[in-house]
C-alpha positions in Angstrom: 5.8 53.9 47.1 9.2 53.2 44.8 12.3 51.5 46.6 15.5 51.0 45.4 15.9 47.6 47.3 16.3 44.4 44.9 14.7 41.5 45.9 17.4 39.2 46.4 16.2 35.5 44.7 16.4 33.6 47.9 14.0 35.3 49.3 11.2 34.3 46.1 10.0 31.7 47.9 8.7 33.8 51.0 7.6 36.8 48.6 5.4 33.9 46.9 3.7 33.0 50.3 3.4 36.7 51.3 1.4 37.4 47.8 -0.8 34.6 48.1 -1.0 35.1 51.6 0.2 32.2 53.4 0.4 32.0 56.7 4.6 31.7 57.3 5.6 35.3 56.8 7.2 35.5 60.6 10.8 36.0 58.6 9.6 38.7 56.0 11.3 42.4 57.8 9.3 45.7 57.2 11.4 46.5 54.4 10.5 43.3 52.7 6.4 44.3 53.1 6.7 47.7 51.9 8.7 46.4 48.5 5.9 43.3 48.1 2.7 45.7 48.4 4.9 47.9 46.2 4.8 45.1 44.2 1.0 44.6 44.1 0.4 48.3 43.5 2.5 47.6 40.0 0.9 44.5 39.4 -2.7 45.9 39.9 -1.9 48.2 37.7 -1.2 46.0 34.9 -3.8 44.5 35.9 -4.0 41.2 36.8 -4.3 39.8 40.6 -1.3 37.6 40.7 -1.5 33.7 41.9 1.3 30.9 41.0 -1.3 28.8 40.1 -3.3 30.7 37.4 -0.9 33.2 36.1 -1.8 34.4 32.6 1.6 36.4 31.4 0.0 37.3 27.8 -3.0 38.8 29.5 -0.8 40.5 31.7 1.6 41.8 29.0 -1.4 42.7 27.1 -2.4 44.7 29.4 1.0 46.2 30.1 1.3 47.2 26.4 -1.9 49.2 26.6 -0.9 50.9 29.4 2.2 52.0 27.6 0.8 52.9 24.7 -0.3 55.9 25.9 2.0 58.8 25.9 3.0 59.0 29.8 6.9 58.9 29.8 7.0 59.2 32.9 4.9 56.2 33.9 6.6 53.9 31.2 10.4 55.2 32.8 9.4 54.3 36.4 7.9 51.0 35.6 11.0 49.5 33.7 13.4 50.9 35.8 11.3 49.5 38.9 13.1 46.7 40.8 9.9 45.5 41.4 8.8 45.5 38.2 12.0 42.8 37.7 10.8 40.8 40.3 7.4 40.5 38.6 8.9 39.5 35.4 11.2 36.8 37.2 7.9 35.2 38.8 6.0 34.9 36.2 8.4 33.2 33.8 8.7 30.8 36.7 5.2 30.2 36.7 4.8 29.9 33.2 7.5 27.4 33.0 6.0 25.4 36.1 2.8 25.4 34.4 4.1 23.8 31.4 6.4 21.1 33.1 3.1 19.9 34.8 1.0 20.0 31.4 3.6 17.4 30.4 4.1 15.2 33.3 0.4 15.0 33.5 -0.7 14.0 29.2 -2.3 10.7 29.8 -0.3 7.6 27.8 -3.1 7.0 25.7 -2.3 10.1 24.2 1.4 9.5 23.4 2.6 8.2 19.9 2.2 4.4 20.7 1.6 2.0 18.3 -1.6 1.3 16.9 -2.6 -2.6 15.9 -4.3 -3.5 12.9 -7.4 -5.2 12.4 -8.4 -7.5 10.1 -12.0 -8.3 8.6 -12.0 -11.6 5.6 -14.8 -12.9 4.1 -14.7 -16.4 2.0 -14.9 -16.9 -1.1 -18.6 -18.4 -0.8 -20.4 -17.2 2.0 -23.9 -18.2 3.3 -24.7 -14.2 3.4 -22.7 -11.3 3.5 -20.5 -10.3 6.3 -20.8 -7.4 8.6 -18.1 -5.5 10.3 -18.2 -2.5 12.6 -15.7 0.0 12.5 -14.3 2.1 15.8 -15.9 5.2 14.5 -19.2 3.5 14.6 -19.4 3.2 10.4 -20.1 0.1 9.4 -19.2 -1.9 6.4 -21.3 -4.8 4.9 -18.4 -7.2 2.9 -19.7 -9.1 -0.1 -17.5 -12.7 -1.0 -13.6 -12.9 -1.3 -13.4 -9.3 0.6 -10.8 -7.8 2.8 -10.7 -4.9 4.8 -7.9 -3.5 6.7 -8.0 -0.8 9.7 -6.9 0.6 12.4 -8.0 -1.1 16.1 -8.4 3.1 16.7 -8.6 5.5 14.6 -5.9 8.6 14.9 -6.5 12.4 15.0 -6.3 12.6 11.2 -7.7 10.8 8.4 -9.7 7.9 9.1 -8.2 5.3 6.7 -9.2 2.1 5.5 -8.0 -1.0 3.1 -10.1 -2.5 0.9 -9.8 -5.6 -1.6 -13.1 -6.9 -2.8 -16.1 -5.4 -2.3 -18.0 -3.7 0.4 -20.9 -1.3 0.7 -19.9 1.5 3.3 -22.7 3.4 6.3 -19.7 6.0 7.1 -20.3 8.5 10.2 -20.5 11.8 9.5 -17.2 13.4 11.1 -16.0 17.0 8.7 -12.8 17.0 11.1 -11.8 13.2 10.2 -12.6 12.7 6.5 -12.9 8.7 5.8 -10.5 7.3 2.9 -11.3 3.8 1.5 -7.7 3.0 -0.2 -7.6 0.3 -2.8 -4.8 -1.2 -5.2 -6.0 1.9 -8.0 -7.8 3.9 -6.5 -9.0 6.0 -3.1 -12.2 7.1 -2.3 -12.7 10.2 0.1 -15.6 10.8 1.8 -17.1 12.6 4.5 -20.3 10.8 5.7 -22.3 8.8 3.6 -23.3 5.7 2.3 -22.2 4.0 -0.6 -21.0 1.0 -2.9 -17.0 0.2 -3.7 -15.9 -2.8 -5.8 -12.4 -3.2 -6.1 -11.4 -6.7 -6.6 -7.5 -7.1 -7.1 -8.1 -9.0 -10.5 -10.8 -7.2 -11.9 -10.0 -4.5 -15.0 -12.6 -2.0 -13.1 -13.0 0.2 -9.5 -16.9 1.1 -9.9 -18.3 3.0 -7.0 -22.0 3.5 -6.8 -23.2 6.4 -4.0 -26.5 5.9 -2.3 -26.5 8.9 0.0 -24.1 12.3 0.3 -20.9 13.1 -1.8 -17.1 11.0 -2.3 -14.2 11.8 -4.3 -12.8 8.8 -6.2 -9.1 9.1 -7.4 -7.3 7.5 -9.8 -3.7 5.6 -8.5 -1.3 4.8 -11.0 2.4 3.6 -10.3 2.3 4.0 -6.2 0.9 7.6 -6.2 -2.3 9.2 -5.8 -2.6 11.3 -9.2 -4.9 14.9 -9.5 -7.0 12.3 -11.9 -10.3 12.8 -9.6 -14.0 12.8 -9.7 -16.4 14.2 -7.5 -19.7 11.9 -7.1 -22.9 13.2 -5.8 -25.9 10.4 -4.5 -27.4 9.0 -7.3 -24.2 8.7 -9.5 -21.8 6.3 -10.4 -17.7 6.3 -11.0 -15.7 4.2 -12.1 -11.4 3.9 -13.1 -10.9 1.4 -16.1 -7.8 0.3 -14.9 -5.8 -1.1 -17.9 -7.0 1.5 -19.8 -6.4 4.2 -17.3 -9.6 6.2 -17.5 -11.4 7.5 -14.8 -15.3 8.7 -15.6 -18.6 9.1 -14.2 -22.4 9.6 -14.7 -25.9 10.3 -13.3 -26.8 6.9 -13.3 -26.0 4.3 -10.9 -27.1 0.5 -11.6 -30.1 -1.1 -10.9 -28.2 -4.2 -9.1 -25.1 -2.7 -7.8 -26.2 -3.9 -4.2 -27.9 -7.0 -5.5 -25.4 -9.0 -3.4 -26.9 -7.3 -0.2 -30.9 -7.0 -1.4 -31.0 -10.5 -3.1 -32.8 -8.2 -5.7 -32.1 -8.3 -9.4 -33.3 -6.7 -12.3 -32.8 -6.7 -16.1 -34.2 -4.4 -18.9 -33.0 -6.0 -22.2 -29.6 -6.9 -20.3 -27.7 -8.9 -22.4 -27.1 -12.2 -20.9 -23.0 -12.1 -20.7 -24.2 -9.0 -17.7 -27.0 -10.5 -16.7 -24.5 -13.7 -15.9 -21.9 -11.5 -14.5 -24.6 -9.8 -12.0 -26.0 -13.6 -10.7 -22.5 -14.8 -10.2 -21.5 -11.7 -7.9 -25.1 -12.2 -6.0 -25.0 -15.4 -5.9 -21.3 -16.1 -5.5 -21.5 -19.1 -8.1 -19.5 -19.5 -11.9 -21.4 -19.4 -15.0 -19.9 -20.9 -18.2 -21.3 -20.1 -22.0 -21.0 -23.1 -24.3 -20.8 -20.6 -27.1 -20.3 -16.3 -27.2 -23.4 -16.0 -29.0 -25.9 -16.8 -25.7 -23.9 -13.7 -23.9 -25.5 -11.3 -26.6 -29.2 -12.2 -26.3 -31.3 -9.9 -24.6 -33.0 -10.5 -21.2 -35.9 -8.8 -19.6 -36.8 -9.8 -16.4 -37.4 -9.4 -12.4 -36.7 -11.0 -8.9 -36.5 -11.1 -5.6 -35.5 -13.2 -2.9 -35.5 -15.9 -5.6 -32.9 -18.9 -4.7 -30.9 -19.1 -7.9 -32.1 -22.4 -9.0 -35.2 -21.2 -10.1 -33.8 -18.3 -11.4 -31.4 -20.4 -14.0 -34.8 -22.4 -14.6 -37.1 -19.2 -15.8 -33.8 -18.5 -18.0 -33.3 -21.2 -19.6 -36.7 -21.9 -20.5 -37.2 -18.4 -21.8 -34.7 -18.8 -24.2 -34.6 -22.5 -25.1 -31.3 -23.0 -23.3 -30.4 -26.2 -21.1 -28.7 -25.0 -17.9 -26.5 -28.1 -15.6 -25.4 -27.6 -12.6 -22.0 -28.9 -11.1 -21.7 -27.3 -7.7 -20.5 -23.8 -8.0 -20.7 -24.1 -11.9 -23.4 -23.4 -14.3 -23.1 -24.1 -17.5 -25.8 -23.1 -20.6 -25.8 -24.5 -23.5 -28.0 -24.0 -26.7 -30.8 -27.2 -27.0 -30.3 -29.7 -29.5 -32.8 -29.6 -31.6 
């Protein structure tokens, strides 16, 4: 049944309880009925039963559009020149802009822009053993001596970013949505789950990353910005950014005692003795001093584990007729006197 009655918009309210069927319809006249279920017959037949509470206008519009897009003239004419079609339209924006006011009112605080803090994680320069720090994603970070890591108490919706100085070996949760970034004074590393080795001290001339398990990008930073300069590193393979010379490169080798500091394990394969030096002082967190360049250049062969570094010094120095001392935190060799 058509009518050419418009529904005044005082009257919304009681049409509202009428369609949902409310109890307090004493005040709604005959008239009024006959327009509402005229109302329902349109609204059924663009078919959606209507409810304030779960309205769905791009359903409904959807389905309007179907219906129009078939060629009945006539049936598109009455229902836009309908009163009652109007009335429907009037509703639902109503709805739809209740619905989103109470979306708003109701986002919970925690999910607002507030301000995140900062936590951080500082080894010292000597430490008894490594330090180890968990992260709020679960990934955790083993720190080796004179390291410092920077993140956030929580980590955002985007990239989950960390700040590294030193050196840290990295267990990082798998998470394809949140890819973990590990930035550093020249470089970044990118990763998406995985576990591997980044040495970044501030005064060193190298970045080396070593990667035990899955895939990272490592990317060269020069002057503030993060350059295309990049390399993809599969497990297995090392990377590395010479700083001063601004070369970034790679290869499917990692070294033997890149986590030496974590393993107490250290090998050498005719390793000169200036590396083999440089390896004990970064396990064993001590200084050693060459009397003369010549002892850096000879040749070293050996293996140990969970050795204190005492004996270790001891089984070098005798190999190779050298007299080790001992001041603290200082080792110097020297060549015998002969």
């Amino acid at each position: 049944m058509q009518s050419n009655t418009i529904i005044p918009p005082e009257n919304e309210t009681r049409m509202t309880a009428f369609l949902n069927k409310e109890p307090e319809n004493s005040e709604i006249s005959n008239l009024e009925i006959i327009e509402m279920e005229g109302f329902i017959s349109t609204w059924e037949t663009i078919g959606t039963g209507y409810s304030h509470s779960a309205a769905n206008p791009d359903q409904a519009w959807a389905n309007l559009q179907k219906k129009l897009s078939k060629p009945d003239l006539n049936l598109k004419t009455r229902i836009f020149r309908s009163p009652i079609f109007r009335a429907a339209a009037m509703i639902v924006l109503v709805a739809g802009i209740g619905l989103v006011t109470y979306k708003s009112v109701q986002t919970p605080q925690s999910k607002l822009d507030l301000p995140i803090k900062q936590v951080i994680a500082e080894t010292v320069i000597h430490p008894a053993s490594f330090s180890v720090t968990t992260l709020p994603d679960g990934s955790v970070v083993k720190l080796n001596a004179g390291t410092k890591i920077e993140y956030p108490e929580v980590f955002g919706s985007g990239k989950r970013i960390v700040k590294l100085a030193g050196e840290a070996f990295f267990n990082v949760q798998r998470d394809t949505l949140h890819p973990f970034v590990i930035e550093t004074e020249h470089a970044s590393v990118e990763v998406l789950g995985t576990s591997f080795n980044v040495s970044a001290y501030p005064n060193a001339k190298i970045v080396e990353v070593h990667v035990e398990t899955g895939k990272v990008k490592l990317t060269q930073l020069l002057k503030g910005k993060f350059e295309t300069n990049s390399a993809l590193l599969p497990a297995g393979e090392r990377g590395w950014i010479k700083i001063e010379e601004g070369e970034i490169g790679h290869m499917p080798i990692i070294s033997k005692n890149y986590s030496s500091w974590i393993t107490r394990k250290v090998s050498f394969q005719r390793t000169p003795l200036v590396e083999a030096f440089s390896i004990l002082e970064n396990t064993y967190h001590v200084r050693i001093v060459m009397e003369s360049p010549e002892i850096g250049q000879i040749p070293y062969t050996a293996n140990f584990a969970d050795l204190e570094l005492d004996y270790i010094i001891k089984v070098i120095a005798r190999t190779h007729q050298l007299k080790a001392t001992r001041n603290g935190e200082e080792i110097v060799f020297a060549r015998l006197k002969k």
